[in-house]
C-alpha positions in Angstrom: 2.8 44.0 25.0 6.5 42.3 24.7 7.1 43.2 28.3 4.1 41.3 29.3 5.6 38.3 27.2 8.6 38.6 29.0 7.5 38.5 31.8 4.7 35.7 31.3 8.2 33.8 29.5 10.1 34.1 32.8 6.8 33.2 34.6 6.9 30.1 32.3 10.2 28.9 33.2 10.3 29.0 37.0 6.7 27.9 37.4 6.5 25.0 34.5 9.9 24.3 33.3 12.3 24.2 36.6 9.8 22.5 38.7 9.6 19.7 36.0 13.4 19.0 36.7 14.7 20.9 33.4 18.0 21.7 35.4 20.2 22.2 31.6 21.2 26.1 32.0 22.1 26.3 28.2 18.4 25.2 27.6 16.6 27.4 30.0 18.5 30.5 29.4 17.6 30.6 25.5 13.7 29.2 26.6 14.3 32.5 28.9 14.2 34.3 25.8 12.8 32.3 23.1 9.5 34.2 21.8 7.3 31.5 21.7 4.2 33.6 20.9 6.3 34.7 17.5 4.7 31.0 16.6 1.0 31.7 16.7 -1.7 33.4 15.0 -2.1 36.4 16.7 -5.5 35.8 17.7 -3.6 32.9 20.1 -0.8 34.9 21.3 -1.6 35.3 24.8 -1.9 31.6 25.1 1.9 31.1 24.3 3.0 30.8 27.9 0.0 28.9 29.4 0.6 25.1 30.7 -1.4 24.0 27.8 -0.7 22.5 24.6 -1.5 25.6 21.6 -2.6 24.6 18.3 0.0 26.7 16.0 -1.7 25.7 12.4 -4.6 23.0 12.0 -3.6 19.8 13.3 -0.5 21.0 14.5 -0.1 21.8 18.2 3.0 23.7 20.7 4.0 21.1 23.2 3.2 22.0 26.9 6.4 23.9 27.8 7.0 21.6 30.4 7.0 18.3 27.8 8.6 20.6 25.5 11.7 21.4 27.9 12.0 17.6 29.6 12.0 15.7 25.9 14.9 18.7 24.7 17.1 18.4 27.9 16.7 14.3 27.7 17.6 14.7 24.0 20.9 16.6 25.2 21.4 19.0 22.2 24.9 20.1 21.5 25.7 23.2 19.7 27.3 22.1 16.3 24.5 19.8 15.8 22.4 18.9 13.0 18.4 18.6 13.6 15.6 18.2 12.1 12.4 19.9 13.8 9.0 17.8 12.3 6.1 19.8 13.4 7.9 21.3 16.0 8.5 25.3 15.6 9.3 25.7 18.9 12.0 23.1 19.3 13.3 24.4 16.0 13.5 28.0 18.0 15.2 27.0 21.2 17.7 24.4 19.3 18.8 27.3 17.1 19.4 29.0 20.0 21.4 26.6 21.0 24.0 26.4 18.5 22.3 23.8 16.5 21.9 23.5 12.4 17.9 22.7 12.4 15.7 21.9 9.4 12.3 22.2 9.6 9.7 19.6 8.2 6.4 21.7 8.4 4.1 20.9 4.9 4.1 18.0 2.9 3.9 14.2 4.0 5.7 14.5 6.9 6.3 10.6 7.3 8.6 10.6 4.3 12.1 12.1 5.7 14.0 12.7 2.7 17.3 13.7 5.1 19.9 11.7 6.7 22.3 12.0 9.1 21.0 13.7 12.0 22.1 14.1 15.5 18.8 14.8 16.6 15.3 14.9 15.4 12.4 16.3 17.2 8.6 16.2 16.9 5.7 18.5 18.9 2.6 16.1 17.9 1.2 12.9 19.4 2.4 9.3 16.7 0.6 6.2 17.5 3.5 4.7 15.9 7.0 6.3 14.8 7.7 6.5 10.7 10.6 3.9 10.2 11.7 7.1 7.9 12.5 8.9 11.1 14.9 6.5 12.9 16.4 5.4 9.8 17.4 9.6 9.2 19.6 9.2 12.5 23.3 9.1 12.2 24.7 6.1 14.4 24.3 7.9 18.0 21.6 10.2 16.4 18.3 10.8 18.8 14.9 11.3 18.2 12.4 12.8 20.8 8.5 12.2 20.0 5.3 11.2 22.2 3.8 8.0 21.6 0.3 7.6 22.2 -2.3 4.5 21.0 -5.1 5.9 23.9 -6.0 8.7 26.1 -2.3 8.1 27.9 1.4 9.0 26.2 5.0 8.1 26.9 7.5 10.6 25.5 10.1 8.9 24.2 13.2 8.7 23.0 15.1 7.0 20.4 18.9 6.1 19.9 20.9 5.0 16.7 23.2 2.4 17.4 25.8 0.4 14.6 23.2 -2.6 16.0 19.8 -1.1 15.1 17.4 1.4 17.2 16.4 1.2 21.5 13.7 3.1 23.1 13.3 4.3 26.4 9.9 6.1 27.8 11.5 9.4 29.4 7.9 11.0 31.2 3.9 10.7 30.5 2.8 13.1 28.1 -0.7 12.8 26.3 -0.4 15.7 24.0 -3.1 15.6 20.8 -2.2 13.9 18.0 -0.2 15.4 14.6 -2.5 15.1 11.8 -2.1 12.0 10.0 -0.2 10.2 12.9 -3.3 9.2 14.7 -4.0 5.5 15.4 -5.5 3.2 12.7 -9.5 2.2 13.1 -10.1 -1.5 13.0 -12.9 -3.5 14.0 -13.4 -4.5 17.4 -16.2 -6.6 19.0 
């Protein structure tokens, strides 16, 4: 069976990733090998490689590998680097792979960063609205990738520390489902 994920992993990356402009070689040779279906029940294994977002653990989902790949290479990891993966086992594997130093947030209220200093933080689940615990983690120059959603439609963005305060910039539409907890707040409407 691990040469039909190899094969569906190489599949992956020249029919998802490089036609979604994911030109970093660093990045797609360790997605080349990163065993993505290590990350799911087994039960969902064969869905590892599919252009679909894969629930890992309840309300917890795999980016598509496409969204996964665009928000790393516009986060431009460095090896050396500290992360911090939130909800995101798969960004965890590939930046470790990489060369970077990555914590993983994965239980517990994962709104409340208890870390600082980060190069880079990364997230695999929908926010209508990013923790103010995240950006405040970055080191000055620090970025965080996430997908913002308030609706059906998402912007992936991503998020720089500067000596001045936080900027934003949308990077691609991405409508992935939401991570537990993170979903927009009901109000009353007429």
């Amino acid at each position: 069976m691990s040469a039909d994920f190899t094969a569906a992993r190489a599949n992956m990356v020249e029919s998802q990733v490089r036609t979604a402009d994911v030109t970093d070689l660093a990045l797609t040779d360790v997605i080349r090998s990163a065993p993505r279906e290590s990350l799911l029940p087994p039960a969902k294994a064969f869905a590892a490689y599919a252009d679909a977002e894969v629930e890992y653990a309840p309300g917890r989902w795999l980016l598509r590998p496409r969204d996964i790949s665009k928000l790393l290479q516009n986060l431009r990891p460095k090896a050396g680097e500290r992360a911090l993966a939130i909800a995101a086992p798969y960004a965890a594997l590939v930046l470790e792979g990489m060369g970077l130093t990555v914590e993983r947030l994965d239980e517990g209220d994962l709104k409340a960063v208890s870390g600082a200093d980060y190069d880079l933080i990364v997230s695999e689940g929908a926010v209508a609205k990013v923790p103010d615990a995240w950006t405040a983690a970055l080191k000055v120059g620090g970025r965080l990738g996430v997908v913002e959603r308030t609706g059906p439609a998402g912007r992936a963005m991503i998020y720089v520390r500067a000596d001045d305060g936080i900027s934003g910039r949308p990077v691609f539409d991405s409508a992935p489902p939401y991570l537990q907890g993170f979903e927009p707040a009901r109000g009353f409407a007429f």
